[in-house]
GUKOL-891343 format. One record per residue: y negated, z, x negated of N, C-alpha, C, O in turn; residue in one letter. Coordinates in steps of 0.1 Angstrom, whole numbers, plus 5000, padded with zeros to 4 digits. Each point is the difference from the previous one (the first is absolute). Layout:
BEGIN
YZXYZXYZXYZXA...
end
This chain:
BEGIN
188670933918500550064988499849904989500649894999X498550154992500149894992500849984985500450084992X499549785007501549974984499450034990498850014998X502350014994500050034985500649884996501150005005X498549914988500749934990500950024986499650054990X501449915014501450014985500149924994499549895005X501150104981500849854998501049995005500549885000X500150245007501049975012500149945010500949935004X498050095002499549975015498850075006499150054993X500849965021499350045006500550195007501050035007X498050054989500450155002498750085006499050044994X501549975019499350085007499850134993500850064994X497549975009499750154993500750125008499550065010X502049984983500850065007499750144991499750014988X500550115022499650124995500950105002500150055011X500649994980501150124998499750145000499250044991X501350035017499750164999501450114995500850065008X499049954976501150035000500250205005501050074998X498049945007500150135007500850025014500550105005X499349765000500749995014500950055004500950004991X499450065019501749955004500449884998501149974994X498049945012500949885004500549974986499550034989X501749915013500649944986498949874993499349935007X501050064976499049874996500449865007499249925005X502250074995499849905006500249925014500549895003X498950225005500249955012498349994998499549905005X499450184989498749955003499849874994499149935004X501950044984499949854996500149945012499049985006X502150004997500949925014498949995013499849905007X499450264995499149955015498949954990499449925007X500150084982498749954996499849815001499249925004X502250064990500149855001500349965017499449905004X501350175005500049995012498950005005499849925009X499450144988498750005010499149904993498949965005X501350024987499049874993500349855005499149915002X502550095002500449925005499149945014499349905002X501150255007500050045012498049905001499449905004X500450194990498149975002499349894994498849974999X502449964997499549864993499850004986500149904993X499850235002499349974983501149894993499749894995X501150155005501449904996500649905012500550045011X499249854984500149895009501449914993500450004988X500349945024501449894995499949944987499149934997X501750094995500549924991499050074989500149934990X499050165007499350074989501350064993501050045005X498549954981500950054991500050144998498950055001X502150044995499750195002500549994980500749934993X498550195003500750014987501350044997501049985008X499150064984501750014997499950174998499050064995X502250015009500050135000499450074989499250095000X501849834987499150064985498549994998499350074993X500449845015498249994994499550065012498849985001X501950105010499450045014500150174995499150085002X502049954991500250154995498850084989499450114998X500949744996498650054988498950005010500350115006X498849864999499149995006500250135009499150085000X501449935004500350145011499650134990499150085000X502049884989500250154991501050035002500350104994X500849835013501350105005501449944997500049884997X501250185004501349904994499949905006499149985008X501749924989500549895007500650025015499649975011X501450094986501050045013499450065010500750035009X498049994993499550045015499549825006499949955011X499750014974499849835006501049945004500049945010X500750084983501649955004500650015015500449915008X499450164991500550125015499149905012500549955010X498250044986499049965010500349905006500049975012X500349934974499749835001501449995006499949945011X501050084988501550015007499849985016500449905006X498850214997500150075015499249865001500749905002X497950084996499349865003500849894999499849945011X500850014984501349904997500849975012500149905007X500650284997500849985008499649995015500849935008X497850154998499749935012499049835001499649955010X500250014975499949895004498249964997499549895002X500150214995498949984996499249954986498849975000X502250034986500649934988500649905000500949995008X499049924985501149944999500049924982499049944998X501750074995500349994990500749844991501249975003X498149964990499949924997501149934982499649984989X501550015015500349994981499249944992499649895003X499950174984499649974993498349985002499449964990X500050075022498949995003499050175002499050054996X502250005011499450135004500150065012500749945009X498750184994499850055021498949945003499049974993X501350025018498749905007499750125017501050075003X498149945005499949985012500849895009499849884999X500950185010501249905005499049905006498850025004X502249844996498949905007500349975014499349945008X502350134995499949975014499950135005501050055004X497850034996499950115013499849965009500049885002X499850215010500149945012498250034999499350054992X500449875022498850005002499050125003498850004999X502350105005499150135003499550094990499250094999X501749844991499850114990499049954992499650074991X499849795010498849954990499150045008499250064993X500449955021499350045006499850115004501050025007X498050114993500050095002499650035011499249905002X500750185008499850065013497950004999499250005009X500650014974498050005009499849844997499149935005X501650044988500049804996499949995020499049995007X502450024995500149975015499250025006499849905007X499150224995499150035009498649934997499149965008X500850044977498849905000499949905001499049944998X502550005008500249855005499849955013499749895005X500750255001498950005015501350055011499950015012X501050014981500950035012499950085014500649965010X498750164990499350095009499249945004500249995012X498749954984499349945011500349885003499249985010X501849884987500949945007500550065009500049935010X500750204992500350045007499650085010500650055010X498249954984499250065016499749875005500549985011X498849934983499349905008500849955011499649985011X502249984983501049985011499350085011499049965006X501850154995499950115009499049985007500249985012X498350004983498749985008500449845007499950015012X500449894985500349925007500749975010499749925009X501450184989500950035007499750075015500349975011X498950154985499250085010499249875007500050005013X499349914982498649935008501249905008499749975012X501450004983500849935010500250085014499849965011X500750174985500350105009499050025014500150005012X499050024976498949995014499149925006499250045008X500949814988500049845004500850055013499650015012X501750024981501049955015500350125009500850015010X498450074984500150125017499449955004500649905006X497750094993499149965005500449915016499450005011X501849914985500949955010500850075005500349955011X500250174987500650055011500950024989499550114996X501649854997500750014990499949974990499049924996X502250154992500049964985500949944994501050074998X498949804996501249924994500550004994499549944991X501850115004501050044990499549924987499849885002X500050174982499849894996501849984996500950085002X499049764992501049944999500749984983501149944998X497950114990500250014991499850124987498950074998X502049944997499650124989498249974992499649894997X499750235000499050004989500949954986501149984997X498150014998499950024983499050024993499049935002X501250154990499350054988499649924990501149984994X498049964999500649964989498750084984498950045000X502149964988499450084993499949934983500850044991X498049845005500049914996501149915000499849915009X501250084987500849855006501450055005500949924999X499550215007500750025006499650055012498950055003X502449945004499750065015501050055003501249974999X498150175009500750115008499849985014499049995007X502949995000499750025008500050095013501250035000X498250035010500150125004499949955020499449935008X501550174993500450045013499249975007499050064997X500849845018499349975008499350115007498750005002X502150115001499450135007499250044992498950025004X501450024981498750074990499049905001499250045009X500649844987499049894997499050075012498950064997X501649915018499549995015499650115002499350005010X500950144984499450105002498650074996499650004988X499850035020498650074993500450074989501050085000X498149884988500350094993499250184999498950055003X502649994993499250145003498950084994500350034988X498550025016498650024998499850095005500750035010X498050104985499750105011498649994999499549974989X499950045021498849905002499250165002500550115002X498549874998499150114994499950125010499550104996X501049905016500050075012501250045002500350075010X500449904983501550074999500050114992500650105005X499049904985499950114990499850145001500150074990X499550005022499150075001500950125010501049955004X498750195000499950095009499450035007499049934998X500850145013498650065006499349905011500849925006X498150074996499649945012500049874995499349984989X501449905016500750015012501649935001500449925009X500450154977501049914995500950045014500250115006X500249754997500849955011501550014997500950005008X499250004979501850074999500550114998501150055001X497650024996500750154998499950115011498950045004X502249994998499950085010499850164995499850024988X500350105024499050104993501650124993500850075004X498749884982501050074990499650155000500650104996X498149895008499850124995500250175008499950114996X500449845015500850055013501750034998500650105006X500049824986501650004999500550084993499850004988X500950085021500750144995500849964987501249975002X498450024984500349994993501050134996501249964998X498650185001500750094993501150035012500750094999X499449835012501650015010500749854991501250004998X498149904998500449914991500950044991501350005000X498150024993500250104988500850095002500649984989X500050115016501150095004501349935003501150014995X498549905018501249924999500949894986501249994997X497649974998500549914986500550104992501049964993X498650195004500650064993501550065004501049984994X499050105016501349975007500849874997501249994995X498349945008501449884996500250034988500850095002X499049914985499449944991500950144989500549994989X499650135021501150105000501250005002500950054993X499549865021501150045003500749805002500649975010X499249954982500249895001501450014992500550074992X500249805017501349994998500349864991499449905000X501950124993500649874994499549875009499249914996X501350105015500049895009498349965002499449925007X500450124989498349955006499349894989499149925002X501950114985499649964988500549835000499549904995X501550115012500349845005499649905009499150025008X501649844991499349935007500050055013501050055003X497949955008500150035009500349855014499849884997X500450155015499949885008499149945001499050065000X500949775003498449925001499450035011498849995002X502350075009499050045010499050134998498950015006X501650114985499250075000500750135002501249975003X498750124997500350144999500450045014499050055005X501649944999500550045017499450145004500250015013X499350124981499750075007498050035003499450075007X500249794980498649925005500349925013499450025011X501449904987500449865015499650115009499050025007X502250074991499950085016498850055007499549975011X500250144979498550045002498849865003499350035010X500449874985499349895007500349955011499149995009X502249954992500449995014499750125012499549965011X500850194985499450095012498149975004499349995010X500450014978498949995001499249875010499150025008X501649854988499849925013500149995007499349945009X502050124991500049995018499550115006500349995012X499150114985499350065011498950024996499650105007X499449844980498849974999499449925004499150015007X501649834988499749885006500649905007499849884999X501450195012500949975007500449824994499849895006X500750154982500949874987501450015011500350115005X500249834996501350025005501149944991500149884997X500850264996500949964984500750124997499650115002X501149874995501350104995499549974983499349904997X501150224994499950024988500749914993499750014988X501049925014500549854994499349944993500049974988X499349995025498949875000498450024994499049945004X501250154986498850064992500549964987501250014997X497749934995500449964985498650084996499150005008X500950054980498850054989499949894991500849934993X497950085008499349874993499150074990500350125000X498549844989499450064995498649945006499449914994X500450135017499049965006499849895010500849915001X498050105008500349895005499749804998500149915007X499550124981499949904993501449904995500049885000X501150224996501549975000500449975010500749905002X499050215009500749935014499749875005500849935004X497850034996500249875001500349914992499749895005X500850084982500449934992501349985006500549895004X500350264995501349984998500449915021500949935004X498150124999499949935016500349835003500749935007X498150054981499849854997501349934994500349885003X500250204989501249924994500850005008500549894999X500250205012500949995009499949885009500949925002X497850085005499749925007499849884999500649915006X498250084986499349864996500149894989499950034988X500449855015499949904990498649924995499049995006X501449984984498549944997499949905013500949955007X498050034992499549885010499850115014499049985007X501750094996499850095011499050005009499350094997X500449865011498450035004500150165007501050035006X497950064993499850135000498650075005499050024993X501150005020498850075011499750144985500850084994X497349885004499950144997498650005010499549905006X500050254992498650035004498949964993499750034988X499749905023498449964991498750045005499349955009X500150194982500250014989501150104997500650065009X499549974978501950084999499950054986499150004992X502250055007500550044985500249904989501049934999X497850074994500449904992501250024991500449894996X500350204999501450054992501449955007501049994993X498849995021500749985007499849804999500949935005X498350044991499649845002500950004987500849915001X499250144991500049974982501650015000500749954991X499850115019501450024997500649885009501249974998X498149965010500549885010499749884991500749895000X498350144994499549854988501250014992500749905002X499750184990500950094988501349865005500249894995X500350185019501049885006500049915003500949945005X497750024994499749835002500250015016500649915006X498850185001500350005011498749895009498950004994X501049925018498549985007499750095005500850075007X498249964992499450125007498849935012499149925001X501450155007499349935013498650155009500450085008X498549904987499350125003499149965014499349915005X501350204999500250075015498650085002499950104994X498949875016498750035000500650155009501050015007X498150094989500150155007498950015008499049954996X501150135015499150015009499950165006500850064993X498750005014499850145004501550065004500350124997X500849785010500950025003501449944987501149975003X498350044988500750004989500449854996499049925000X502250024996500649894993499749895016500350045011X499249864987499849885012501649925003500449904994X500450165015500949924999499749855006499849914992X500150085016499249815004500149964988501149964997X497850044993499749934993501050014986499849914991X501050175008501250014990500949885008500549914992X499950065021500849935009499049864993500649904995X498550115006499149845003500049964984500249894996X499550224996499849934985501849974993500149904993X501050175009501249964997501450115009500650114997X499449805013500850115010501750014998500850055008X499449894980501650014993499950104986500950004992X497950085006500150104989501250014998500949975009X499450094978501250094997499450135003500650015010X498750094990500050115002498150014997499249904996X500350265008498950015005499750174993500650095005X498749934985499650114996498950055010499449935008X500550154990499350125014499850134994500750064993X497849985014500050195001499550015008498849995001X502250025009499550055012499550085004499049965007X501150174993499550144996498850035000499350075007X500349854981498549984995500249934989500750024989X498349855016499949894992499150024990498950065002X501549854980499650054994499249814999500649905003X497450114988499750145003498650025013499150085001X501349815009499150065010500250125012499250045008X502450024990500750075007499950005011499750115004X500549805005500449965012501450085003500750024991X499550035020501350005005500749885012499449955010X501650044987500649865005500150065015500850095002X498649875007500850025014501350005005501149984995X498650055015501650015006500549815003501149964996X498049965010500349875006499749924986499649895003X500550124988499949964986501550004992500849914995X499250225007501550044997501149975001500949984992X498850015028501449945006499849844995501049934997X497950015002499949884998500949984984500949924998X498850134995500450004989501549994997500649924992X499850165016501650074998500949875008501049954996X498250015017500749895005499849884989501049934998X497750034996500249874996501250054982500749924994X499150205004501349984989501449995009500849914997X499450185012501549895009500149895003501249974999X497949935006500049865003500249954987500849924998X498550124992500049894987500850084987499949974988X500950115017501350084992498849994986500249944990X498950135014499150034986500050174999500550085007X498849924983500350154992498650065005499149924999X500550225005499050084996500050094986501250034999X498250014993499850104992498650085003498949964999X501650205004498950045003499550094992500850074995X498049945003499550084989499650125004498949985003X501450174999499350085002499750124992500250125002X499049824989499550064989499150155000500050114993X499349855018499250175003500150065016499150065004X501649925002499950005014500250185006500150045011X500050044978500450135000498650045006499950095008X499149844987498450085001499349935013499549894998X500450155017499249985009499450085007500650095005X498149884995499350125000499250045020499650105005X500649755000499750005012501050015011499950015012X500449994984501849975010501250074997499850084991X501649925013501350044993500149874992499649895004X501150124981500349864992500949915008500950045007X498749824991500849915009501649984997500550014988X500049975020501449984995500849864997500149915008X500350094982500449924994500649855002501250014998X498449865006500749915004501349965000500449935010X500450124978501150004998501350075014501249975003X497750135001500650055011500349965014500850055008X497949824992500549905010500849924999500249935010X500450054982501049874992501549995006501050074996X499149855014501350015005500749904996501149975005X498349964985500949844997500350054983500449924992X499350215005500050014983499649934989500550014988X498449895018498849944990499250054996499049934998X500950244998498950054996500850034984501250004999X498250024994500250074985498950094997498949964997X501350195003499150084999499650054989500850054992X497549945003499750074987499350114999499050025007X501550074983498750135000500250034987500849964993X497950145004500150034985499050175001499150025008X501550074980499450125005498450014985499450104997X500449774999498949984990498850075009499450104997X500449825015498850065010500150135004498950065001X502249995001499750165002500550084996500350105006X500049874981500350094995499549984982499350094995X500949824998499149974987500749854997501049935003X497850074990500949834997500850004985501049924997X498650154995501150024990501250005002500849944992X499750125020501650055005500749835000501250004996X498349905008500249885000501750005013500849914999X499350175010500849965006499849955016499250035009X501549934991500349895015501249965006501150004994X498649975017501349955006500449875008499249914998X501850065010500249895004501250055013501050064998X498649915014501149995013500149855002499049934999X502050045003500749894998501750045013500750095001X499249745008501350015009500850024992499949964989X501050115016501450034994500949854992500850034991X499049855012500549905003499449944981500549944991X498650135011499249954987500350134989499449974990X501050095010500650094991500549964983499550024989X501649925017500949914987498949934992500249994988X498549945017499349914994499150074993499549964989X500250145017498550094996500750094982499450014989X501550015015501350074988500249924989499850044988X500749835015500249894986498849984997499850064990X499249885015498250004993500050144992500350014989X499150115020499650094994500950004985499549994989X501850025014500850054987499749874988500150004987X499749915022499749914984498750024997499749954990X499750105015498649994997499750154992499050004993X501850115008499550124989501150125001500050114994X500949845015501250085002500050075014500749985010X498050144986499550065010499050104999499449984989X500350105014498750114997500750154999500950065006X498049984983500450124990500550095012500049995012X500450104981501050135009499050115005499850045011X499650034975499250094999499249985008500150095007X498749825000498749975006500750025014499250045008X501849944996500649975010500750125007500250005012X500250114981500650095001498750135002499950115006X499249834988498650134999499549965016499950085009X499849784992499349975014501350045012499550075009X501849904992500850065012499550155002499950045012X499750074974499950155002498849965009500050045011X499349904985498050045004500549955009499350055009X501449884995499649965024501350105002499750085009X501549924986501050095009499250225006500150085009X499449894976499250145000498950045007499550114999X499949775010499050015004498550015002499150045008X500949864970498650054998499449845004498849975002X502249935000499149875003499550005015499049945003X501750115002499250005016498750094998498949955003X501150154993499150094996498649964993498850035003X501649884984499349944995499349945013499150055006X501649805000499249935012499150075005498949974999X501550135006498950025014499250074989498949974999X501550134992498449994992499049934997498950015004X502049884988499049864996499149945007499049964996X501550045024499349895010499150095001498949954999X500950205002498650015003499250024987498849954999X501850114991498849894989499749914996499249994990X501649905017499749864999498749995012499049924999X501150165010499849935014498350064999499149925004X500650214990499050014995499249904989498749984998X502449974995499249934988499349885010498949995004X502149934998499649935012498350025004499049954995X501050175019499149995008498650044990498949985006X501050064982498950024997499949864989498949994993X502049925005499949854994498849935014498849974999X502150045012499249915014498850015002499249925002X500750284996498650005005499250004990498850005003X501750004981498649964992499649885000498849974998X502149935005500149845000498949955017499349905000X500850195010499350035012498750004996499049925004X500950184986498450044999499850004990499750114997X500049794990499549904989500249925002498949955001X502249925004500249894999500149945009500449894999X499550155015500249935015498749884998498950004995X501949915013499549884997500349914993500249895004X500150184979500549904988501849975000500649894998X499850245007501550034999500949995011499950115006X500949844999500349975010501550064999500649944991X500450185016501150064997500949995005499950025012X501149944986501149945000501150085002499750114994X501549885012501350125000500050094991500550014989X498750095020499750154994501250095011499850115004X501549814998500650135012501150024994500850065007X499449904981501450084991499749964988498849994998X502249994990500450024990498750034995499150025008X500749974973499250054993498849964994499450064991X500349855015499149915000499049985016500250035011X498649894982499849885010499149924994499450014989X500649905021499449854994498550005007500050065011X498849904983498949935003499749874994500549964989X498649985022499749854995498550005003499450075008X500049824980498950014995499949885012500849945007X497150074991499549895008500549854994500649984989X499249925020500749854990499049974992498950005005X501449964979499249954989499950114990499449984990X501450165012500250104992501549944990500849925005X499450124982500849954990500550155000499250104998X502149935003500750145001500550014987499750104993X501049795001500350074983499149994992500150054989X498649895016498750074986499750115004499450074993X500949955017499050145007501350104996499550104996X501549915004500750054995500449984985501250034998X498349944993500249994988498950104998500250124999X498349835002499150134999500050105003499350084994X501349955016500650145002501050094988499850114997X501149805000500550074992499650034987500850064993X497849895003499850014992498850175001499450064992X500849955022499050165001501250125003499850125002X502049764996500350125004500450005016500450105005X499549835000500649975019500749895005499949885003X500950204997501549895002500049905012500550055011X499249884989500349905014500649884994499849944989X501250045026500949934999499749845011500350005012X499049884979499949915008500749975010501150044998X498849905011500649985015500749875001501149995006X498049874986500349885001501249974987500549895001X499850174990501049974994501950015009501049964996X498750115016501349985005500149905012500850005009X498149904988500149895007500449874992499750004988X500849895017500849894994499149865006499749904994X500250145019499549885005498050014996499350074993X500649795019498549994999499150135013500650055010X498549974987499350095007500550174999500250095008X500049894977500150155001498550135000499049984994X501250105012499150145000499650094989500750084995X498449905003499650124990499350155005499050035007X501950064987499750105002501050114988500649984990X499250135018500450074986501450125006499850075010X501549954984500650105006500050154994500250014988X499650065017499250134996501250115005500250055012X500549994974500950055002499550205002499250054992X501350035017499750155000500850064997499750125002X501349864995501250134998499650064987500150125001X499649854991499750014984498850094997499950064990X499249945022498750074998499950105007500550005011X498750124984499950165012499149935007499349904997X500750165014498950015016498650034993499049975006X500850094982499250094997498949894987498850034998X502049864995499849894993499649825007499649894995X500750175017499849855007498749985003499549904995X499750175014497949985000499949934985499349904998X501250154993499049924990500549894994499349934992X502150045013500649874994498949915011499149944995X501050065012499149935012498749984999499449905003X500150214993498349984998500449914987499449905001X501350104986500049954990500049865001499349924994X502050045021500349865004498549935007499749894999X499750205007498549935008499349994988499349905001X500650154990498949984991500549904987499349974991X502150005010500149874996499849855011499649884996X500650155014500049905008498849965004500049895005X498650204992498650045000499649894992499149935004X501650064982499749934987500349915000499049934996X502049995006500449875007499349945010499949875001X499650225010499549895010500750035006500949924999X499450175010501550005012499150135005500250104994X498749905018499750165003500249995013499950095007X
end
């Protein structure tokens, strides 16, 4: 904004509407505020005097009057006998400095570079087997001051959607097939509530969750995925993303050392870094998580994330002598399991496996599920089975952390499973999953045998291939998305050295009818690169 010179002082080119609502002198009052605010008027500049600020406007005094008062009194004036108003000289520092001053000072990318540093430490010290708590806050700084910020933000990737995220259709690996979900039984039920909704619903509700959801989830485990749990021991989470957070805070302290799957969920890494947790990565093999070598790289863990079910994302299912291995070394070492069973609804060769949790006779399992996979991922709900013993703990976190989860989402999803359309839904879904599937395998059979090598194709919504060695999976997936073909690199959910490239190639999201040409599309990129 630029000055006008007075024999008064210095006077922002301030502009009056006297058609406004707003009153004259409050546009005085924000004009000198924001001149402030953005620098034009800097400490200790002199402002003219009302009478020679009125003339210049055109307008009475008393709307100046009015203005310069209100500036006076929060402190942004300050008034001089016999000299004049001035711009106060002790503002605080935020207020000389404006928020794009700040950014052109570098603070965002100070604060990525942390972050990036942060990460290369991360994966220095998997590379070893574990990850080293760091021991000090970041800081910001933004020419001669400094911001300081939270060890967990600093240490986090920052969040990015990388060009293969963006997309639908062949071969986005998170979306499952929306276009199948009985939307207008949705819809009936939401409006029903939405009719007959009561005072009480409008209130806070419990952190555990809506008890006649608990119930209905609880039936559902135990004689879906033989979960063994009474409706208690069910909390609603908003996904399973929350469940493991609010998991982590119960359990784990910083420094924690913490079994994950390598390779694995990276969201699930981001929330163990978050707590400064070590993360100790655990190589996977046909028979799922390697216990041996979880024992041999740090056999006093605090606790061991897992999907057993189907590992994500080479989908292994965990054996039986894996299992028991597992379950006994969390009784010997009073350590924690958390299990993830994020898609385990969909198997297409077998009956779905049943749930680890259900072997658990020492109550070191903490169970996670979420209905994002089968049912949409907007709905954002999930849950948490947790020993009775852990109840009280899971209750003070959650409730400090958001109180608890809305009423309404909770009350629509109890109708859709007590009514019978979520079972219904399932066994729909697996066989047009299970077709999407077998015509994924056999296009991949007959264009790319040889280049493509297929990976846990016997449940959830996905599967994984891996390229020959000396193939680069996120350029080969960046050019894709630029035709439009979603693949999802393979080596980004690796931490250590010798990770795999290949690509995860999601099918729920695409018809049976759309898949031949995402494939021919994929060989004739891979044609172009050099990969035949």
């Amino acid at each position: 904004m630029k000055m006008k010179k007075s024999a008064g002082g210095l006077s922002p080119l301030l502009r009056v509407d006297r058609g406004a609502s707003r009153p004259l002198h409050a546009q005085i009052y924000a004009g000198f505020r924001t001149a402030i605010l953005d620098r034009s008027l800097r400490a200790g500049e002199r402002i003219p005097s009302t009478r020679t600020l009125a003339r210049e406007l055109g307008v009475s005094r008393i709307p100046a009057l009015n203005a310069y008062s209100q500036l006076l009194a929060e402190g942004y004036f300050e008034s001089r006998t016999g000299a004049g108003t001035f711009v106060s000289s002790s503002l605080p520092g935020f207020v000389e400095e404006s928020e794009t001053d700040r950014e052109r000072a570098g603070v965002n990318g100070h604060a990525r570079s942390s972050a990036a540093r942060a990460r290369n430490g991360t994966r220095n010290g998997a590379a070893r087997g574990w990850q080293k708590a760091p021991s000090s806050r970041r800081k910001s700084t933004a020419g001669s001051r400094t911001r300081v910020l939270a060890l967990r933000t600093a240490t986090l990737p920052q969040h990015t959607r990388p060009p293969w995220f963006g997309g639908t259709g062949a071969f986005s690996f998170s979306q499952p097939g929306v276009d199948a979900f009985p939307l207008h039984v949705w819809s009936k039920i939401v409006a029903r509530y939405w009719r007959n909704v009561s005072m009480s619903a409008l209130e806070y509700g419990d952190p555990m969750g809506q008890r006649s959801l608990r119930e209905a989830i609880a039936t559902y485990l135990r004689t879906s995925r033989s979960v063994r749990c009474e409706w208690q021991q069910v909390m609603i989470v908003s996904g399973s993303q929350q469940a493991l957070d609010v998991t982590t805070r119960v359990l784990l302290d910083a420094g924690s050392p913490v079994w994950i799957e390598e390779p694995g969920y990276w969201l699930a890494r981001n929330i163990l870094t978050s707590a400064g947790c070590r993360i100790v990565a655990v190589p996977v093999d046909r028979d799922g998580l390697n216990v041996e070598a979880g024992i041999a790289a740090c056999r006093r863990a605090r606790a061991a994330i897992v999907a057993p079910s189907h590992q994500f994302p080479l989908g292994a299912t965990m054996s039986a002598t894996r299992r028991l291995q597992l379950l006994e070394w969390a009784r010997r070492e009073s350590a924690w399991i958390i299990e993830d069973d994020y898609d385990s609804e969909y198997r297409y060769d077998s009956k779905p496996i049943a749930a680890l949790q259900g072997m658990d006779r020492s109550e070191r399992v903490i169970y996670v599920g979420t209905f994002s996979k089968v049912l949409f991922p907007a709905l954002r709900v999930g849950y948490v089975v947790m020993p009775p013993d852990l109840m009280r703990h899971f209750i003070a976190v959650r409730h400090t952390m958001d109180v608890g989860p809305p009423h309404m989402i909770q009350a629509v999803l109890a109708d859709f499973l007590n009514e019978g359309h979520f079972s219904r839904h399932i066994r729909r879904m697996r066989q047009i999953y299970a077709e999407r599937r077998d015509v994924l395998i056999n296009c991949i059979s007959e264009q790319l045998s040889g280049v493509l090598e297929v990976q846990g194709a016997q449940a959830g919504l996905h599967l994984t291939v891996t390229l020959p060695r000396g193939a680069k999976d996120r350029a080969i997936c960046a050019m894709a998305a630029e035709r439009k073909l979603w693949l999802w690199p393979l080596s980004p959910t690796y931490i250590g050295a010798g990770a795999r490239h290949g690509f995860i190639l999601g099918y729920a999201g695409v018809t049976a009818q759309e898949i031949p040409a995402g494939v021919k599309r994929l060989r004739e990129l891979l044609d172009e690169v050099g990969w035949k």
